[in-house]
N, C-alpha and C positions, 0 to 999 in steps of 0.2 A: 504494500500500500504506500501509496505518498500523499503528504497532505501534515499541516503541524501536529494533527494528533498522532501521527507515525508512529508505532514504539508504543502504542498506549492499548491494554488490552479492558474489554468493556464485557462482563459476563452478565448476560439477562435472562430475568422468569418471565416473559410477558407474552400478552395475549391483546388481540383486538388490534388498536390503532394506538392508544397515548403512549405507550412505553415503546410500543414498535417504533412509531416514529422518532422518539427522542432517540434511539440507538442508530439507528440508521443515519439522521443527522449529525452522532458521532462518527460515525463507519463515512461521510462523504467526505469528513474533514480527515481522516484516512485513519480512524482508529482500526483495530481488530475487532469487531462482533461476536461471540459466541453466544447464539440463544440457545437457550436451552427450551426444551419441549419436552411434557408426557410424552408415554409413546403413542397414543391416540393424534398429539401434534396440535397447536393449535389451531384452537377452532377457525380462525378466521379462514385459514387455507379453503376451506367448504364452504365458504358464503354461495360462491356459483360456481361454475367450471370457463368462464370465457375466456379464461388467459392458457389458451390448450392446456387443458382438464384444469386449470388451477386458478382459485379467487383471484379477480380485480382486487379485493384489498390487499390481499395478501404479497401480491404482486409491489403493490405501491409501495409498501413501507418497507420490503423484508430484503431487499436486493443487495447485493455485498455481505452477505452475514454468513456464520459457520451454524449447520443445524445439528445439536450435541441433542440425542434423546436418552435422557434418563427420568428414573420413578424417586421422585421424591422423596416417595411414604417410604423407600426401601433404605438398608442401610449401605447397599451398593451406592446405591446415588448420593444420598448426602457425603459418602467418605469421594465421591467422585468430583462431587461440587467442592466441597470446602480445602482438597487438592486446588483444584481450579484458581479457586478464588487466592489460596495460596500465592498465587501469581498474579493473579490481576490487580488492575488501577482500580476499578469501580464495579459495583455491583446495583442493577436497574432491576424494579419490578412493579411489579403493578398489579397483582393477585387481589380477590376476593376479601373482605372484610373477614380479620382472624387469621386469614391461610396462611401469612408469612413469620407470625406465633407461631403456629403447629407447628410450621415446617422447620422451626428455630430458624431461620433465617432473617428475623426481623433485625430492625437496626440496631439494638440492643445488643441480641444475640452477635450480630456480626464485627459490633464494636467491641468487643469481649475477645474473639476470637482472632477477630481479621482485624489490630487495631489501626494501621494504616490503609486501608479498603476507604475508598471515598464508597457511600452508597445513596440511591434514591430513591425512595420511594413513591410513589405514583398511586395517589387513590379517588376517591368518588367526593368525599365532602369534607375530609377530616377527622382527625383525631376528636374525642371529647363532645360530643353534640349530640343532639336528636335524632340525625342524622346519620351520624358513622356507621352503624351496621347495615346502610341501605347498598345491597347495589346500585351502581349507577352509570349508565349508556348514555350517549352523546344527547340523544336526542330530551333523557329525563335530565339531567344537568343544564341543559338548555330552556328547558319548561320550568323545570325549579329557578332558575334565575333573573330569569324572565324574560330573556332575548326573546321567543316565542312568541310575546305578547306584542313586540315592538317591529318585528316582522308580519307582513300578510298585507292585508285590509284592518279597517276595523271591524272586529265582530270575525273575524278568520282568522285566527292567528296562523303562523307559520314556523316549520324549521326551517333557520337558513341551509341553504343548500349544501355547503362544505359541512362535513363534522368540527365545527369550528372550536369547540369544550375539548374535542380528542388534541385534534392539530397544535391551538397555543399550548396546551398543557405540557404535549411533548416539547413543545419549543423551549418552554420555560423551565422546562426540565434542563434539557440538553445549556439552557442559557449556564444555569447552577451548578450542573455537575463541572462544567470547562471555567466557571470563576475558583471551583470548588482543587482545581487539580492546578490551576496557576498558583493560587494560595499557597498547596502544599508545594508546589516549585519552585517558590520566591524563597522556601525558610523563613517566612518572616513573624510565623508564630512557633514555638515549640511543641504544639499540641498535634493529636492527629486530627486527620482533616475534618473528620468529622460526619455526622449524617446529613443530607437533606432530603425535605418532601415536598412536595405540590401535592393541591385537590383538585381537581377539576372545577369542583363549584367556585371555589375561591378562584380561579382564573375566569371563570365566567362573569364573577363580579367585578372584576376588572376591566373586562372589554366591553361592560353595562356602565360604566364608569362616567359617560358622557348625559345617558340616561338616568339614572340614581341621581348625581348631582343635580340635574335638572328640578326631579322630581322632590328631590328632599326641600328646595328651597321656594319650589312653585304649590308642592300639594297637589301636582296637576299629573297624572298618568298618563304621557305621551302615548296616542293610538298611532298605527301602524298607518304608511300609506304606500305601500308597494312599493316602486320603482322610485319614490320620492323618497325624502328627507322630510322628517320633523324640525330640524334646525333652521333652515334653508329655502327658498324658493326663489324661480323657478329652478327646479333642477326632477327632470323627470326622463319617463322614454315616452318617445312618439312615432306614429305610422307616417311614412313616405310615401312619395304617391308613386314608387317605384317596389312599392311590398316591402323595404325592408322597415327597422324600427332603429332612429337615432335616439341617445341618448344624449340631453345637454343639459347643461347646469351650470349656476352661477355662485358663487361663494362669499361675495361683499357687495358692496353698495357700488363702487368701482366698476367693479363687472356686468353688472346689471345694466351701469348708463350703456356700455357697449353693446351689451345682449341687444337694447330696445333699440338702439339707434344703429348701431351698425349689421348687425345680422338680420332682426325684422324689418328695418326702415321703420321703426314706430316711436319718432322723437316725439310723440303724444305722451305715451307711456313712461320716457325716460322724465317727462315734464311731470307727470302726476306727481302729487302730493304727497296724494293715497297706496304709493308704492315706492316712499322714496327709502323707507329703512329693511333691513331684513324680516325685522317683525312685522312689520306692512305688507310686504310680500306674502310671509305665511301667511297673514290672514287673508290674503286676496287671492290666495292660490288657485282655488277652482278655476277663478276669471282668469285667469295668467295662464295656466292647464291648457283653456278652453281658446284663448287666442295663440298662442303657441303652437295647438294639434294643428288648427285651419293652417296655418303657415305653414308647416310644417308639410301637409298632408298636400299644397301644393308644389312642393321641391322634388327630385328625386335626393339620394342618400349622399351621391357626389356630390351634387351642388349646397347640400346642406354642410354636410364636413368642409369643405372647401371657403366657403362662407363664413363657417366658424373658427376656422382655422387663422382666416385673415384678420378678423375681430376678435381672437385673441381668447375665444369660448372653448371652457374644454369640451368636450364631447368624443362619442364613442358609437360603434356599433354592436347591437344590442346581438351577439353570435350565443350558436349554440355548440354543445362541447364537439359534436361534426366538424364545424367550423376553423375551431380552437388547434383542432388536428392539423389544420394545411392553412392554419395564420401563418399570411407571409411576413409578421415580424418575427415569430420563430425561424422560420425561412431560410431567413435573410442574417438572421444573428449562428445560424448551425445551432440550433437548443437541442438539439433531437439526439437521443444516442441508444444503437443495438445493446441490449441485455441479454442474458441465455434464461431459458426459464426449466425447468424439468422437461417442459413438454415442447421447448422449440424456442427460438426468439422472439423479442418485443420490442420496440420503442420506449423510452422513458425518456421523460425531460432531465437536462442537466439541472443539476438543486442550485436554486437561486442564488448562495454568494457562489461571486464570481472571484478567485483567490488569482492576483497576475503572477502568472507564470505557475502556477501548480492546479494543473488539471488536477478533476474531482474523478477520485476513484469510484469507476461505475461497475460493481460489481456484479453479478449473478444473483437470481433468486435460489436460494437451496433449494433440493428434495429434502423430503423429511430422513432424519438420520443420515445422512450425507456425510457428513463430516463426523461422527461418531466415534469410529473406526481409527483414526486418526489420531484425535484428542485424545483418545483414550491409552493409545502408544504414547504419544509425547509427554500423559501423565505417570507414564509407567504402569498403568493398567493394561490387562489383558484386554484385547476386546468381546468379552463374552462375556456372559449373563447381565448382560444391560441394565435388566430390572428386578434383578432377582434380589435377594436377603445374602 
């Protein structure tokens, strides 16, 4: 591998999307991966079969990593893992409320045993609450916090479309575990590195953070308005009279004079009184909505972008993930890169930082037990009885 986390080995229990992706985020900055799996494998691998026989999720998060299958509950395993861990930088997980007690592998345990081990833990709401024994999926994390409510229509609520509770979490994981291993490589404290954990929920109130403020100081529950903004207007999508659907929007007072005078030719509206603040706008939105579609619904999609583009509006087209496939800014930038899968190759985007000069190692999706075999020679283990006592 190449990449600053070179040299840096990351052992994981995880399943689903938040802990997958925080590793894998390590694994592009070019750590070593070793997940570990039941021998059943994590679930996610079965979500569907589209990525020849093998999950889209599975696919996305799991690429460049080593697949080690051992039984937990056995003492084969635990003496296989806590060799492992012997060696490793960090130890990621993201199990079920309790399992990583039982399993003694909790951060406790692992500070006990592995005292230099950076570890992270990954869970649903937290330590200590009402809450902590709950499981929790993207989409309940999201409904509990109330992103849900602030997506849709009013009266609809909605999941945003990404698993976005799974995504930042890992983010913010992988932020902590790489502050957490520079620390221990500065020497600048005497102590071991220490544990860390994220909840999902608690990241979700973070990216509600615009919302909550709002609300904590108005009393007022911002309702959802689709493609708009509750801060903001105009900023929506609209039909073209060529089928497609632009996307424009304005962000200050500034922009706005341009939106009305140089894009619509409606120095009426940049004159109004009654839309001269952004709070004016909100409340005028439907009017604004409704003269914007007319406008709009006369242009085709080039001459709208092109228009907005000279008056300085941002704007977008409103694609679908088809689309997104053969955007000629991916194109045009080379984002695209072959991966092997179990069952054949695939496409996958290069992960967004761009490091100059050190290409991001685009590894493979494993088979399950793949690498097994392997790790278990270089731990000085026989490779046999996998799961047994």
């Amino acid at each position: 591998m190449t990449g600053p986390l070179a040299g840096v080995t990351v052992v994981s229990v995880e399943q689903a999307v938040s802990a997958p992706l925080c590793t894998r985020a390590l694994g592009d900055l070019g750590a070593r991966v070793i997940k570990v799996e039941a021998p059943g494998g994590d679930f996610t691998r079965y979500y569907d079969d589209v990525v020849h026989g093998l999950a889209a999720h599975f696919v996305w998060v799991n690429r460049g990593k080593e697949s080690l299958i051992l039984d937990l509950k056995s003492l084969h395993g635990t003496r296989v893992l806590h060799r492992l861990l012997d060696r490793a930088d960090m130890f990621v997980s993201n199990l079920a409320p309790g399992a990583a007690a039982k399993l003694e592998v909790s951060a406790a345990d692992l500070a006990a045993r592995h005292p230099e081990l950076i570890t992270m833990e990954i869970d649903g709401y937290g330590p200590g609450g009402p809450l902590s024994h709950k499981r929790a999926y993207d989409l309940l994390v999201q409904a509990e916090a109330g992103a849900c409510a602030i997506t849709g229509l009013p009266g609809e609520p909605a999941k945003p479309g990404p698993p976005t509770a799974d995504v930042c979490t890992g983010l913010y994981a992988a932020l902590s575990i790489t502050a957490l291993l520079y620390e221990r490589g500065s020497a600048r404290t005497g102590s071991s590195p220490g544990a860390a954990s994220v909840s999902m929920f608690d990241t979700m109130t973070e990216l509600m953070g615009y919302a909550l403020t709002y609300t904590r100081h108005t009393g007022v529950d911002q309702q959802p308005v689709g493609m708009g903004s509750p801060a903001v207007a105009p900023y929506g999508a609209y039909a073209t009279a060529d089928g497609h659907t632009v996307v424009l929007g304005t962000t200050n007072d500034r922009e706005w004079q341009r939106y009305a005078r140089d894009l619509l030719g409606r120095p009426d509206l940049a004159e109004d009184p009654g839309l001269a603040t952004t709070a004016d706008r909100v409340a005028a939105r439907d009017r604004l909505d409704a003269e914007i579609a007319r406008w709009c619904a006369a242009h085709t999609l080039r001459d709208i972008q092109t228009a907005a583009d000279t008056a300085g509006i941002g704007n977008a087209r409103l694609n679908t993930p088809s689309e997104v496939l053969t955007h000629p800014q991916h194109a045009a930038r080379d984002r695209w890169r072959e991966i092997g899968t179990p069952g054949g190759p695939t496409l996958a985007p290069l992960p967004p930082p761009v490091l100059e000069g050190r290409p991001a190692p685009m590894g493979d999706v494993p088979a399950l037990d793949e690498h097994t075999a392997a790790i278990l020679r270089e731990l000085d283990f026989e490779p046999t009885n996998l799961t047994g006592s």
